[in-house]
C-alpha positions, 0 to 999 in steps of 0.5 A: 237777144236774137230772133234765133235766141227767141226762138231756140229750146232751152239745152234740156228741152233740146236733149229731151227732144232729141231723146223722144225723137223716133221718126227721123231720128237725129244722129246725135241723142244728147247736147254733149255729141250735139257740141262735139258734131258742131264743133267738127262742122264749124272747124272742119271745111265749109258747106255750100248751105248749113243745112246740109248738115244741120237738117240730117243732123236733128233728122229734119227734113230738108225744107224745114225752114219753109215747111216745118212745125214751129217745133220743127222751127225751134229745134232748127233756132236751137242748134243754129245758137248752139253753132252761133256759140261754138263758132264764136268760142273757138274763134273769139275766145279759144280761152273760154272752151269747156267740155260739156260731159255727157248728161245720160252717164 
């Protein structure tokens, strides 16, 4: 495991945050659009930083790394292994993608 691993949410607490979250709301609400926003930014063209997307996206401010609570910190770890994971998949193992169908059917 990682630092990033130690640090991250599990998939149901992420969703449950991502739910709850009203102020700065993130852009996506469950783990099913969080893969497929991830998923676009890992294949689509580079950014200069990863936050740049990555803070809008969970609705963090920009310096959360400096400045953020440790929630803050652990939402940040969790969707950095989430684009660990999806980044790996499409270009490691293109044979072991899976579409993660939406919890909140």
């Amino acid at each position: 495991m990682s630092a990033i691993d130690d640090m991250a949410l599990s998939d149901e607490a992420l969703e449950a945050w991502m739910a709850a979250k009203t102020a700065r709301r993130p852009l996506v609400r469950t783990m099913s659009a969080l893969d497929g926003f991830v998923t676009a930014a890992v294949t689509g063209p580079r950014f200069a930083d990863p936050q740049d997307w990555m803070c809008p996206l969970m609705g963090l401010p920009r310096d959360v790394l400096a400045k953020g609570s440790a929630t803050d910190h652990a939402v940040f770890a969790s969707l950095a292994r989430i684009h660990n994971r999806i980044n790996a998949t499409l270009f490691d193992r293109p044979v072991c993608i899976r579409w993660r169908p939406p919890t909140d059917a």
